[in-house]
PDB file with one MODEL, atoms N, CA, C and O in Angstrom:
MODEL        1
ATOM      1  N   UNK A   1       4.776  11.678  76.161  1.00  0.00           N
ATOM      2  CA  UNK A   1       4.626  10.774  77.264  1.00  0.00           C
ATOM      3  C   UNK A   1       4.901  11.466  78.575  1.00  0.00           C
ATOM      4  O   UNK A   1       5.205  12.653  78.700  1.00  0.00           O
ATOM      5  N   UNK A   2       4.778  10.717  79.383  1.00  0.00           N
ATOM      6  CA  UNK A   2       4.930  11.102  81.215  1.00  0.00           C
ATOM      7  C   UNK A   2       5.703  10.127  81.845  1.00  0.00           C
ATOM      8  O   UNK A   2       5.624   8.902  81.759  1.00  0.00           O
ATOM      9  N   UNK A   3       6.646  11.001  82.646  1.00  0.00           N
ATOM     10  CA  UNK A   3       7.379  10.366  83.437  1.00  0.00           C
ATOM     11  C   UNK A   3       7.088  10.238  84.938  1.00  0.00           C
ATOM     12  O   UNK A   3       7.380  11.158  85.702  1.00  0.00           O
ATOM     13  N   UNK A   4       6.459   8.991  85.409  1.00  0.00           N
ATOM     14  CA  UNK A   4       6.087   8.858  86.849  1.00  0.00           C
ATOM     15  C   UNK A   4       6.730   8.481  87.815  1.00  0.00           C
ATOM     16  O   UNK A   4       7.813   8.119  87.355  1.00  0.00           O
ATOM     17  N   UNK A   5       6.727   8.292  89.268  1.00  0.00           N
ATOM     18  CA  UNK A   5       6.993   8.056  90.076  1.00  0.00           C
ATOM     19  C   UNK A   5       5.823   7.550  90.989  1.00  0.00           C
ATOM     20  O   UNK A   5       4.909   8.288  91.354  1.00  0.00           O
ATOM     21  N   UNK A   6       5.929   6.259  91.316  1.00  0.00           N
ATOM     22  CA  UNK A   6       4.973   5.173  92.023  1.00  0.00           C
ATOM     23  C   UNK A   6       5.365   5.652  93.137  1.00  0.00           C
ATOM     24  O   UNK A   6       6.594   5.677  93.196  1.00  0.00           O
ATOM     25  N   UNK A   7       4.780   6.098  94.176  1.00  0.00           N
ATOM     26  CA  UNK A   7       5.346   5.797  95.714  1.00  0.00           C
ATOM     27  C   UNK A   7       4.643   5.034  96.865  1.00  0.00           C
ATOM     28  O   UNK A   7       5.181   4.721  97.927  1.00  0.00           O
ATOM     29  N   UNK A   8       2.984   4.704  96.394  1.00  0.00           N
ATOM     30  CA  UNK A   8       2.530   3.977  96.807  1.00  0.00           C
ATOM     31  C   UNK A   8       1.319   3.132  96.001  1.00  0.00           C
ATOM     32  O   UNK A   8       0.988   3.515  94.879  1.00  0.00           O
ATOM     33  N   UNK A   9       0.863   2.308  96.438  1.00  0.00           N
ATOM     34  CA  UNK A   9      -0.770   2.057  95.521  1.00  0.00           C
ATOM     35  C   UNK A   9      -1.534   3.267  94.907  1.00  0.00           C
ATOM     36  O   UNK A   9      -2.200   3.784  95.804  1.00  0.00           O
ATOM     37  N   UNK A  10      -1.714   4.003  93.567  1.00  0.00           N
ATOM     38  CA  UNK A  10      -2.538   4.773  93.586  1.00  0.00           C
ATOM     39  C   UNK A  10      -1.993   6.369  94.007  1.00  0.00           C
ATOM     40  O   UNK A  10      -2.687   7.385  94.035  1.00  0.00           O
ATOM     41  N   UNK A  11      -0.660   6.253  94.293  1.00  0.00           N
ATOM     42  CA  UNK A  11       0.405   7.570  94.072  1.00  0.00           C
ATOM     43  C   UNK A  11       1.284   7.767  93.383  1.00  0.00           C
ATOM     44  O   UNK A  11       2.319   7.126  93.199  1.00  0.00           O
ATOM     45  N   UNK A  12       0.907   8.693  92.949  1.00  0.00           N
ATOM     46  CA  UNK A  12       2.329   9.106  92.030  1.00  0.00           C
ATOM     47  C   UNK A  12       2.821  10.724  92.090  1.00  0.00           C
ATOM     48  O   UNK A  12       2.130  11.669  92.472  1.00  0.00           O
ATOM     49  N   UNK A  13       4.325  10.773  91.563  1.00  0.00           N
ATOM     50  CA  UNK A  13       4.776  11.828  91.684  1.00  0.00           C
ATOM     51  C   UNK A  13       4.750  12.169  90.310  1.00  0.00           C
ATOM     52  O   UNK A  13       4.841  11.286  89.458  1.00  0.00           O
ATOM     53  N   UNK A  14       4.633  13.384  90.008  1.00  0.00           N
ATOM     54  CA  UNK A  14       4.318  13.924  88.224  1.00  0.00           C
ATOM     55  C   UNK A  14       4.334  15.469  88.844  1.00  0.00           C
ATOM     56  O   UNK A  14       3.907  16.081  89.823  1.00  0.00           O
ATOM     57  N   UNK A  15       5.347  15.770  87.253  1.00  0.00           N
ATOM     58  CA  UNK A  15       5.722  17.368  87.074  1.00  0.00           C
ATOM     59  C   UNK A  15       4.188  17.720  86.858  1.00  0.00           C
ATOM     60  O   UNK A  15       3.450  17.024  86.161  1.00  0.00           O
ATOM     61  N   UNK A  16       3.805  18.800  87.483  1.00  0.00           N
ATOM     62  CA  UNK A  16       2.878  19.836  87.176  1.00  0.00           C
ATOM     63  C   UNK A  16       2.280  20.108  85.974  1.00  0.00           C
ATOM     64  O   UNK A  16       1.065  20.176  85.793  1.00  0.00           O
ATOM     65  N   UNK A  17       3.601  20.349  84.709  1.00  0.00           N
ATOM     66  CA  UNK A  17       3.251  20.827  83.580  1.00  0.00           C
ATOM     67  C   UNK A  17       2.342  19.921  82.474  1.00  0.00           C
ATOM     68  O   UNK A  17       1.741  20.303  81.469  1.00  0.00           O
ATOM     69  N   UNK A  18       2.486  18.504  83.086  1.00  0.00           N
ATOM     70  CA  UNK A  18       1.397  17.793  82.310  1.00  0.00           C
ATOM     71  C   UNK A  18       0.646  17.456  82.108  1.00  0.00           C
ATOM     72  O   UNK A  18       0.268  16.286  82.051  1.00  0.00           O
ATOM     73  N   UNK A  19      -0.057  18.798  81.846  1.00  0.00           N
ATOM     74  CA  UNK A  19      -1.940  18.969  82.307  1.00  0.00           C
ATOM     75  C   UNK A  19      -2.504  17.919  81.837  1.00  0.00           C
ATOM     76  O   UNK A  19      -3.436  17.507  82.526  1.00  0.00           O
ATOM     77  N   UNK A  20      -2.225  17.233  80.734  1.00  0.00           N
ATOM     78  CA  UNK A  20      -3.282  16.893  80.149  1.00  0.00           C
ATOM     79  C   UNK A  20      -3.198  15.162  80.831  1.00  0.00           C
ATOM     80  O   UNK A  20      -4.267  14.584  81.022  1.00  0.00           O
ATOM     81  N   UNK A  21      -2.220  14.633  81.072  1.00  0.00           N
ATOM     82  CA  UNK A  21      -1.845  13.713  81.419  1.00  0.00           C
ATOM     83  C   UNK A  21      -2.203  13.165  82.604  1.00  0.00           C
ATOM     84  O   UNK A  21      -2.640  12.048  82.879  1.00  0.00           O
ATOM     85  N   UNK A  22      -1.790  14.728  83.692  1.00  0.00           N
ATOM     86  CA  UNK A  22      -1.976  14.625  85.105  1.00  0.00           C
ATOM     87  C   UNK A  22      -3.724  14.474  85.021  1.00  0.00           C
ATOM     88  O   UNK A  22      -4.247  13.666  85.789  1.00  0.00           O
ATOM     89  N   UNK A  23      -4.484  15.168  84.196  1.00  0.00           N
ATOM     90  CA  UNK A  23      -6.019  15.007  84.414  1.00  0.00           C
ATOM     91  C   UNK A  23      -6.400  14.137  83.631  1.00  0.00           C
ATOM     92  O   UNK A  23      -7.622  14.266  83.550  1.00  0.00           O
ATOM     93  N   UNK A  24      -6.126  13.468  83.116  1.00  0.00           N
ATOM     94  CA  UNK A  24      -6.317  11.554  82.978  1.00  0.00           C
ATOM     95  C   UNK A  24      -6.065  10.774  84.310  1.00  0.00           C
ATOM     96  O   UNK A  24      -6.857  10.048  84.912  1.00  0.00           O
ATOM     97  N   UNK A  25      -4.811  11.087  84.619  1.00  0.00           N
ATOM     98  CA  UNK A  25      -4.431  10.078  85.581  1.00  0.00           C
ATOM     99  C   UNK A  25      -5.777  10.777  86.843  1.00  0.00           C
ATOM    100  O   UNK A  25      -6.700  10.006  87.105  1.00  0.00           O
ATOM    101  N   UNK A  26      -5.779  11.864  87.366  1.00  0.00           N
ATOM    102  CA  UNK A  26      -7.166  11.802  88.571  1.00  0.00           C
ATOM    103  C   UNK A  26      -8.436  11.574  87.893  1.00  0.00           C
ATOM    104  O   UNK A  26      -9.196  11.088  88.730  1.00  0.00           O
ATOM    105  N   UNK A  27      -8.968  11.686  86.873  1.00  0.00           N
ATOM    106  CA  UNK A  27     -10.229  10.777  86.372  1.00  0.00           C
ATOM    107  C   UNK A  27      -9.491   9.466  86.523  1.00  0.00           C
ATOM    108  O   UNK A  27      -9.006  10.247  87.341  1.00  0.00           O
ATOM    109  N   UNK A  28      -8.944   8.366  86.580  1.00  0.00           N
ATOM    110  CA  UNK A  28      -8.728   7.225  87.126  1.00  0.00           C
ATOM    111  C   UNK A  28      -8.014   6.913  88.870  1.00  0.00           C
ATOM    112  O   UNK A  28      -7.302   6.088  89.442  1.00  0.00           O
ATOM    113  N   UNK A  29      -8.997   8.568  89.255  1.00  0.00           N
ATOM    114  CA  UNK A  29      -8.343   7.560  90.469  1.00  0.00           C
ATOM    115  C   UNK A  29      -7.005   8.449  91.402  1.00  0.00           C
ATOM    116  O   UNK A  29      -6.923   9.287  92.300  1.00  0.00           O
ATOM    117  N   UNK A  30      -6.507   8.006  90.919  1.00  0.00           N
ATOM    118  CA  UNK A  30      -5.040   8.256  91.246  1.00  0.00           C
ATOM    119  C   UNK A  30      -4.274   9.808  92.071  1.00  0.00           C
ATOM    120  O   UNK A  30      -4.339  10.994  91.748  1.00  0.00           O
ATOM    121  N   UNK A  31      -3.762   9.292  92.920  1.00  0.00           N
ATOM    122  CA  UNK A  31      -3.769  10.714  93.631  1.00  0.00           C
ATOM    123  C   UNK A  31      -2.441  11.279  93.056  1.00  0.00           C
ATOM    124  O   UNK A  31      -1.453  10.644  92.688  1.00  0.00           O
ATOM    125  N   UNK A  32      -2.616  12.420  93.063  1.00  0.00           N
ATOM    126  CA  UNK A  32      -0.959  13.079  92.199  1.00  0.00           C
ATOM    127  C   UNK A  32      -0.103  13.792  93.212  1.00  0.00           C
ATOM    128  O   UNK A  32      -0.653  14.467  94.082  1.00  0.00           O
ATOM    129  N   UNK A  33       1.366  13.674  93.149  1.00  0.00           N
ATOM    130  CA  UNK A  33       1.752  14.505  93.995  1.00  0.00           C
ATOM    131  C   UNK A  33       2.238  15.369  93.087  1.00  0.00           C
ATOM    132  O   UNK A  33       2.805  14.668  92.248  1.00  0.00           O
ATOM    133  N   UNK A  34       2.367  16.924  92.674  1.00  0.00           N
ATOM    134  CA  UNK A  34       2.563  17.596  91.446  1.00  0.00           C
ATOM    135  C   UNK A  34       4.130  18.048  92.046  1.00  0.00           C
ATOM    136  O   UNK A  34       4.260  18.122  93.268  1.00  0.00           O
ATOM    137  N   UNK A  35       4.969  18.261  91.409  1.00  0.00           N
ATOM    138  CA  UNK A  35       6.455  18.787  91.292  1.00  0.00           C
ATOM    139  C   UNK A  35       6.885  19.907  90.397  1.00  0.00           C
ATOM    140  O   UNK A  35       6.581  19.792  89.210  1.00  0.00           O
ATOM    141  N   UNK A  36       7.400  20.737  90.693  1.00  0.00           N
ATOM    142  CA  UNK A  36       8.023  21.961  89.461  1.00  0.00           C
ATOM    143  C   UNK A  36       8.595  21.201  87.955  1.00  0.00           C
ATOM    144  O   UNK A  36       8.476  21.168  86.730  1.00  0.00           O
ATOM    145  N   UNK A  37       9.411  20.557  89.339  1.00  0.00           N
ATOM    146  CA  UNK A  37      11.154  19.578  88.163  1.00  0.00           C
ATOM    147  C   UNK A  37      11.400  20.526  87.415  1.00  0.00           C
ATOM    148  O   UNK A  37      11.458  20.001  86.303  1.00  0.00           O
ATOM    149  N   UNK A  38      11.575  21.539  87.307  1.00  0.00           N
ATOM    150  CA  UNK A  38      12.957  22.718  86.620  1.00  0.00           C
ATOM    151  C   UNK A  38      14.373  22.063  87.137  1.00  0.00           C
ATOM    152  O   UNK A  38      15.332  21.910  86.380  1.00  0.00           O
ATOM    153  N   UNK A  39      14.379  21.709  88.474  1.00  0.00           N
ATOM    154  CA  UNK A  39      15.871  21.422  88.575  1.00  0.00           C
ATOM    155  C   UNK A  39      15.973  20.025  88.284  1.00  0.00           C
ATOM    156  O   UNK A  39      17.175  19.767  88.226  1.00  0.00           O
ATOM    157  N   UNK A  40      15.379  19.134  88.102  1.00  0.00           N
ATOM    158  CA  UNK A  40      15.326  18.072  87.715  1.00  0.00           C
ATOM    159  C   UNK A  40      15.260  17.572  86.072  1.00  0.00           C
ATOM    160  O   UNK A  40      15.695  16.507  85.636  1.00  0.00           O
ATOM    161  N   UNK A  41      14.832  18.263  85.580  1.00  0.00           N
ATOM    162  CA  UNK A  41      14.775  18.312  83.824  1.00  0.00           C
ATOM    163  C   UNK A  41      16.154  18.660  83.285  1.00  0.00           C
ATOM    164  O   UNK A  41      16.542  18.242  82.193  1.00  0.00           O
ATOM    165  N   UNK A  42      17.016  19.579  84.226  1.00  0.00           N
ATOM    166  CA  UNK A  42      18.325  19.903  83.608  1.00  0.00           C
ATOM    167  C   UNK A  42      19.333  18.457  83.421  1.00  0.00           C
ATOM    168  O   UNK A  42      20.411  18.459  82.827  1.00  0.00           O
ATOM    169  N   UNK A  43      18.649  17.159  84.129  1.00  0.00           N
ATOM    170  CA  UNK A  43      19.443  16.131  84.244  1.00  0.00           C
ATOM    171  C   UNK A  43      18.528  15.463  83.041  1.00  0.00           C
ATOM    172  O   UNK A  43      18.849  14.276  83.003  1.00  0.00           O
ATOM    173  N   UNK A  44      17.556  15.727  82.079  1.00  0.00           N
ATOM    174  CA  UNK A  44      17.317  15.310  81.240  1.00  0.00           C
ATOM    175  C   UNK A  44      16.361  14.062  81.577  1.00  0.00           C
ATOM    176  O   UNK A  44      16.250  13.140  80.769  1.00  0.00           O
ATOM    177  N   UNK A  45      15.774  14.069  82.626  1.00  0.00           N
ATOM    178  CA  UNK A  45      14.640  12.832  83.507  1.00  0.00           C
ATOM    179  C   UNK A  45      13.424  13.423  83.876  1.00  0.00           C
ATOM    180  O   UNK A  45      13.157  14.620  83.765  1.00  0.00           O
ATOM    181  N   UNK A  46      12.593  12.420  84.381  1.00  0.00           N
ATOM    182  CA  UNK A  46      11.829  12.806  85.194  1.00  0.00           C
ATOM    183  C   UNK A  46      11.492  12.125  86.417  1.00  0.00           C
ATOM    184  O   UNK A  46      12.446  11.438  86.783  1.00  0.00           O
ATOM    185  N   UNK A  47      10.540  12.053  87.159  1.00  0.00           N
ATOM    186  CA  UNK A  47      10.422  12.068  88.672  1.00  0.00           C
ATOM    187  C   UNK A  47      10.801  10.579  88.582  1.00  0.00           C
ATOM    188  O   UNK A  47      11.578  10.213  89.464  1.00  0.00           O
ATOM    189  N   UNK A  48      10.300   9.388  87.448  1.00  0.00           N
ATOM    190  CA  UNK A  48      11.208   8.258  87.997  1.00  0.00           C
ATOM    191  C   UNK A  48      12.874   7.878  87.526  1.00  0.00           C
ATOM    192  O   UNK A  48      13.717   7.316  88.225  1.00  0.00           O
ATOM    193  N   UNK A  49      12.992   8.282  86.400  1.00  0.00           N
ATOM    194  CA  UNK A  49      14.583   8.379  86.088  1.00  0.00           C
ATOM    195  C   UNK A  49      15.760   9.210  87.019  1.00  0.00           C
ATOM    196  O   UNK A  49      16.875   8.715  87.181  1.00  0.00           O
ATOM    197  N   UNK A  50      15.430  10.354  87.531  1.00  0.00           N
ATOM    198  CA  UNK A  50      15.944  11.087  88.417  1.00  0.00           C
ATOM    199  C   UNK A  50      16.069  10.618  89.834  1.00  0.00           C
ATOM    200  O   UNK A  50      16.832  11.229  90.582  1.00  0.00           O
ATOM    201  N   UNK A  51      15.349   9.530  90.297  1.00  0.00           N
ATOM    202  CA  UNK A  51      15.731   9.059  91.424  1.00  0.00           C
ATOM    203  C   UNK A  51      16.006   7.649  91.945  1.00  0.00           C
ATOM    204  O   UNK A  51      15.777   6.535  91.472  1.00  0.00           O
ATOM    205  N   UNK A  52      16.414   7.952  92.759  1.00  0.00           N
ATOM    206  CA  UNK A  52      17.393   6.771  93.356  1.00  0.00           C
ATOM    207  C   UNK A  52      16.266   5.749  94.152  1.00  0.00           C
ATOM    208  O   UNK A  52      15.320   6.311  94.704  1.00  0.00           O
ATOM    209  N   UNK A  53      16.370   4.092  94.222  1.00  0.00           N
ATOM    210  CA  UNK A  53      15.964   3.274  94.396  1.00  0.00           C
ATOM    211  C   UNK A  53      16.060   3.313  96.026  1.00  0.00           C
ATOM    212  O   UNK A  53      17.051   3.574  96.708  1.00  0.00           O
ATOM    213  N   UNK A  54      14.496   2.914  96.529  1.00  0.00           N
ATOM    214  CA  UNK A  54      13.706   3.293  97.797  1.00  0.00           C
ATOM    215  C   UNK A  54      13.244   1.636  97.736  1.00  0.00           C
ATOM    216  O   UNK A  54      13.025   0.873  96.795  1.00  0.00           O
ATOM    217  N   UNK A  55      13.210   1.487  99.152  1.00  0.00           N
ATOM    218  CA  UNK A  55      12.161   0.141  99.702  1.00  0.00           C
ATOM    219  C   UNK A  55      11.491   0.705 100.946  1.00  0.00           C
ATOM    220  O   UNK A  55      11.810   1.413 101.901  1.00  0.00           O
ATOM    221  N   UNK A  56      10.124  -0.106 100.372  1.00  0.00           N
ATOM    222  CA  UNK A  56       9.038  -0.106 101.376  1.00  0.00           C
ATOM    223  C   UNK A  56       8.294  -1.099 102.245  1.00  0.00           C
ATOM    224  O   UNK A  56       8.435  -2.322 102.280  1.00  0.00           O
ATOM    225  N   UNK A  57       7.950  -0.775 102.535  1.00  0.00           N
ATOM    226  CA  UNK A  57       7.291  -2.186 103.182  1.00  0.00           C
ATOM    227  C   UNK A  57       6.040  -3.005 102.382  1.00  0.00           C
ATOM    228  O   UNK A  57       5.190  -2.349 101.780  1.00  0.00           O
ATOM    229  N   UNK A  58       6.001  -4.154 102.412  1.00  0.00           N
ATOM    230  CA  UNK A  58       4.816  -5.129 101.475  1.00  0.00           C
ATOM    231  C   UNK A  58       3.799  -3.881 102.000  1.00  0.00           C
ATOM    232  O   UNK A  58       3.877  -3.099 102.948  1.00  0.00           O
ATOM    233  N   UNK A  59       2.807  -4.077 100.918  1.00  0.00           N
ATOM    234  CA  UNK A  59       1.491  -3.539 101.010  1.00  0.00           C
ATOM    235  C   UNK A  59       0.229  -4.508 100.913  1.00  0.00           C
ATOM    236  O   UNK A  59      -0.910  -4.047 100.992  1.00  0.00           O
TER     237      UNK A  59
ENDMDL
END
């Protein structure tokens, strides 16, 4: 599986290494923001478990 991060309609944050995943998600669309996460994997997460709760404005 893949661990995402929503940051807007149609964005997401995703480690690099999940080729196969990350090129599903842009055949639907979706714009990727790609990440190393080496230092982030040592906490055993990914881009949405690893971070801390954000507000935005309605869309």
């Amino acid at each position: 599986g893949s661990n995402t991060l929503t940051i807007a309609p149609g964005v997401v944050v995703v480690y690099d290494r999940n080729t196969v995943t990350n090129k599903i998600l842009e055949e639907y669309g979706l714009r990727l923001i790609k990440i190393r996460g080496s230092e982030l994997v040592r906490g055993r997460g990914g881009p949405r478990c690893m971070s801390m709760p954000f507000e935005r404005e309605e869309v």
